[in-house]
Structures are given as C-alpha cells and as structure tokens.
N, C-alpha and C positions, 0 to 999 in steps of 0.2 A: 504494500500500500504506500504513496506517495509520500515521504515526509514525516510516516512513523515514527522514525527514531527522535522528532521532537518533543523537548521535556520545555522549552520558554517561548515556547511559539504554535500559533494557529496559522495556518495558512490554507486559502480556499481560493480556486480559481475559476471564473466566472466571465463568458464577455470579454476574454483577453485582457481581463484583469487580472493577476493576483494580488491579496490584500492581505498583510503579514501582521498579525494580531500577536503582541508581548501579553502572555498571557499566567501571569502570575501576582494580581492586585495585593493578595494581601501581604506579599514581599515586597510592594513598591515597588518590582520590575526590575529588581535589582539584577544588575550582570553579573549572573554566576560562572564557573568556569564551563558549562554548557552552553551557556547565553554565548560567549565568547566564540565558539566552535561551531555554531548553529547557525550566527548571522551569515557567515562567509558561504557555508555549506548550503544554504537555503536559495541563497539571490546569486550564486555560481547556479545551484541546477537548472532556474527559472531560465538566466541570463542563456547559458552555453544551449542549454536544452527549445529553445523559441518557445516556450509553454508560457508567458504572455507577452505583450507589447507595454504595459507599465505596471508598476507594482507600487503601491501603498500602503506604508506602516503604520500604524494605528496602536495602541494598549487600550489596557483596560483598568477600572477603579479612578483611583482620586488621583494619584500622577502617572506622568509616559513613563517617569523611570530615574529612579533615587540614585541610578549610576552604579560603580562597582563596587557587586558583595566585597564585605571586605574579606570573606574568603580567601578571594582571591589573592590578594595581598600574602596572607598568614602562607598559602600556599606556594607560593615562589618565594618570597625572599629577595628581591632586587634590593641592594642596597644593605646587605647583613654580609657580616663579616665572613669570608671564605672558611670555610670549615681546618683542620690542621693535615697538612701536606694539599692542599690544594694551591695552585697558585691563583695572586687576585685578576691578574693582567689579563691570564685565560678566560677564567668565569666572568669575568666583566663584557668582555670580546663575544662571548655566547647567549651573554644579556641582552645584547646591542640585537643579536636579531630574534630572541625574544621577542624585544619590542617591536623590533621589522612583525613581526607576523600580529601582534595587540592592533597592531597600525594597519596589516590587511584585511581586520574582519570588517573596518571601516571602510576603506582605501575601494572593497570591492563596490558599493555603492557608488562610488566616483567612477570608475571606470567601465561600468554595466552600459550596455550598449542599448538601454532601455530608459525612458525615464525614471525617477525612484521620488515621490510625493510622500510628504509625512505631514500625518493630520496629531496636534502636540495638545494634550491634556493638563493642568497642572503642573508640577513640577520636570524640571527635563533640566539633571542635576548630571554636573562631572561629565561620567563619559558618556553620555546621552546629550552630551553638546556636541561632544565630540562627532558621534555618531547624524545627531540631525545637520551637521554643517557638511556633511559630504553627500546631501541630498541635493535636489534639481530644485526642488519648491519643499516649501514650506508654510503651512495655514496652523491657528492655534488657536485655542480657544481663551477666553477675558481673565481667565485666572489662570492661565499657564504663567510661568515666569521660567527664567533660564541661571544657572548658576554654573561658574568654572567653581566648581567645589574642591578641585585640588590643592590649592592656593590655602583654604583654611583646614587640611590637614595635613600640610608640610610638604607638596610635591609639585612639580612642575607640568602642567596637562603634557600628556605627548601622546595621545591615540590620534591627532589631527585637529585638532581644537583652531592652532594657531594659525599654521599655512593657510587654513581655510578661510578662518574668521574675519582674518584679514584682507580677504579677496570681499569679504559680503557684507562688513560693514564698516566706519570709519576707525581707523587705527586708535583712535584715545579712547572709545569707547570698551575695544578690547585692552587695551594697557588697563583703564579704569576694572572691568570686570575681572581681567589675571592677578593684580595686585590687591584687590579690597576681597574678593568673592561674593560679594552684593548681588542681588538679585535683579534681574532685567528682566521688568514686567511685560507683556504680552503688548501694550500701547506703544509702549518705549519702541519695544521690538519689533513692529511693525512702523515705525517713526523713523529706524535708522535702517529699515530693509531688509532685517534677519527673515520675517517671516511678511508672506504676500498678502493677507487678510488675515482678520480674526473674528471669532464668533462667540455667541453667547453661548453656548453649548457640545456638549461634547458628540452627540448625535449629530449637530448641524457637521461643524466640523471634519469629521468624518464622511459624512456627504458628504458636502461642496466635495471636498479630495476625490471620494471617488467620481464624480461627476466629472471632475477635469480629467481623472484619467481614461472614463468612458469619450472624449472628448480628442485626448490623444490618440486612444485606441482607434478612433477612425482616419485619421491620418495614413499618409506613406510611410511604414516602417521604418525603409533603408532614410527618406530622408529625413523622419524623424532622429534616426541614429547616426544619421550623418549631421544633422544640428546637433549632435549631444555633444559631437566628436570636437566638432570646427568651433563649437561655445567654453570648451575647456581647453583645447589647445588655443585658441583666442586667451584666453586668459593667463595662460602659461607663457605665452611667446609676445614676442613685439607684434605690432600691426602690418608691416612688412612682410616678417614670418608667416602669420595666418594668413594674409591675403594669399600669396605663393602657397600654401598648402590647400588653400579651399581651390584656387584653381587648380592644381592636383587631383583634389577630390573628386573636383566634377567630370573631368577628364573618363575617369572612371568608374563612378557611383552615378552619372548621371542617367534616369531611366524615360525614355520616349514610353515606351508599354506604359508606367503610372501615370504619367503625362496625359497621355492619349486617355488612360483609362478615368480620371478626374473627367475631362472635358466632355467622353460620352456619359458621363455618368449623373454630368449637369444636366446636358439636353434630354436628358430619359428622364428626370424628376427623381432623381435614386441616388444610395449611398453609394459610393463608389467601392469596388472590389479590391483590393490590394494582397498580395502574396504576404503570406506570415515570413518573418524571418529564417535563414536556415541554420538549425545547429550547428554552433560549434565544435570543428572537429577536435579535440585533444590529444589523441595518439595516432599515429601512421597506421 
C-alpha cells in the first residue's frame, strides 16, 4: 500500500493533487527522527514517480509544528565531546554531512520539479521555518506566527532557515528574528512577503491552498516545471545568467503539441489536455 511505512504523515492523492497532512497534534508536530526520514522519502516518490503535479502541506490541531523533538538532539550529539580514542577533527568532518543530509529533507522541496504550497496553522516554530521557506507559496492562517526558535536555545538554525529567508524577505527583519527569536505574527508576515495571504481559519486556509493547487494542476506541467526551474535559478544567478539559461530552456523544453493543445482547447469551450509528467529515471 502507498506510503505505509508512515508514522508523521497522511498523505492522499486526489485530482493530481497530493496533500501531505503532519499528523501528530497532540505532539505539536514535532520533528521526530521519523519526521526527518519521511519528508525526503515522501515528496522524492511523489516528485521522481509523476503521481501529482503539486503537493500541499497542511497539519493538524492548534500548531503546523513546534519544530524538532528534542529527541532528536539527545540522539546525535553534534557538538559533545568525542568519546576517548576517537578523534575530534574526524567526527566533526562526519557531522558536516550529517547536516548535509538535516538540510536535504528540506533542500528536496526546493528542488521538486512540482510546485510545493503550504497552508500554516498557528505556531511554525525552528525547523518548520526552516522547512516552510523552501516552499513555492505560502498562505497562513490570523494566528499562525513564525519563530527561528534556535537562537533561544543556544544554536545556530542551519536546516535552511537562512539562504532562504533571505531571498523572501528583507535582510533586518531576518537579522531581527535570528538574534531576538521573537515571534512574526501572520500580518507582519504577510506585510514583508513571507507568506501570500492569510485567513481567519484553518479550514479556509487549507482550501484556498488546495484550490490554487487545483489551479496549477490545470496548467502545462513541463512549463509549469520549467517556471519552477528558471524562478530559482533566477534567483541563484545574475540576470545575464538566467536570461542565457531560459533561452537554453526553450530551445528544448519548448512544446508546439501544448501550445497547439491550449488554443484548440479555447475554441472547443474545454479544459485543455496536457500529458502528466514522466518518471524519473534513477538507475540505468
């Protein structure tokens, strides 16, 4: 059965939708070391597998998510003294991609070749910043508020907090939330661009999102995924650069058949057809 093996996650797909539901309220959502193993695993099968055209994150109860159990923590050790005949220089060296991989359960939401909408509840604490900054769009609801929670208990965010934050909203407002850990109310956050709208409720919410992704869903896949591509290498590269890459792109991603297919699809009074993506090959 699809997805069984998840223990912090509901996932149902509908409409070329999938809608990934954090499903543990009365733990505040917190990222356990499952949580951690699950996100990557989940929106890789959807992603590689073409089994939707966008996906939206949603939880459940009173917040999206208190951030990481601190389990997790007790359970690694980053930052405790090397055991006796270990050396530090190694175990530090092993640490480092540790973190590389903390930083891809994230990283995969950025680079999915799908949009990724998160509709945000309440609290969306630590690494659930982390995690909603490497989404496409972002809606939330009047009492959501956001917190870099790492800052008040002695650590530096580094699942993606930064690189991102920094691309989505003004640089002092993130200097302000890394250094204080202060709360950035859902008005605020919609005032400096974190998130696209806000709603009085967590139902609404959750609609509007999936409605935008019913929205996407009708669209051209490949040029959907071809804006995903050219809207983050744009942002990574100078304007020089992406212009020379999107011409690139079209060179080759460019399709007459959707083209064609849009325009019959106007004068018949009907949605237009478009081909689902094709799986991602992974092995020869």
């Amino acid at each position: 059965m699809p997805f069984s093996y998840l223990k912090c996650f509901d996932v149902s797909i509908e409409d070329k939708i999938a809608h990934i539901r954090l499903n543990r309220p009365d733990e505040l959502n917190t990222m356990t070391r499952d949580f951690w193993n699950e996100v990557p695993r989940i929106v890789e099968e959807i992603n590689d597998g073409a089994l939707a055209r966008c996906i939206v994150f949603s939880s459940t109860g009173k917040h999206f998510s208190a951030g990481m159990d601190l389990s997790v923590f007790a359970g690694h050790g980053l930052g405790v003294a090397p055991a006796d005949g270990v050396d530090r220089a190694t175990m530090m060296e092993a640490d480092r991609h540790f973190i590389h991989n903390v930083q891809r359960c994230f990283g995969c939401l950025d680079s999915a070749r799908i949009p990724i909408i998160f509709a945000i509840q309440g609290g969306c604490i630590g690494g659930a910043v982390d995690m909603c900054s490497a989404a496409d769009i972002r809606y939330a609801t009047a009492d959501a508020f956001f917190v870099i929670q790492e800052i008040n208990i002695g650590m530096t965010a580094d699942a993606g907090t930064f690189p991102r934050l920094c691309r989505l909203i003004p640089e002092g407002w993130v200097r302000e939330l890394a250094y204080t850990g202060r709360r950035l109310p859902a008005a605020r956050a919609k005032e400096i661009g974190l998130v696209n709208e806000v709603f009085d409720t967590h139902d609404e919410v959750v609609a509007f999102a999936l409605e935008t992704a019913r929205d996407i869903a009708t669209k051209s896949p490949v040029a959907v995924a071809g804006s995903k591509v050219m809207i983050n290498y744009a942002r990574d590269h100078t304007i020089s650069d992406a212009l020379d890459y999107i011409a690139t792109w079209q060179t080759g991603m460019f399709s007459q058949d959707h083209l064609r297919e849009t325009f019959t699809a106007s004068q018949e009074n009907r949605s237009p057809a478009y081909a689902d993506l094709q799986p991602v090959r992974k092995s020869l």
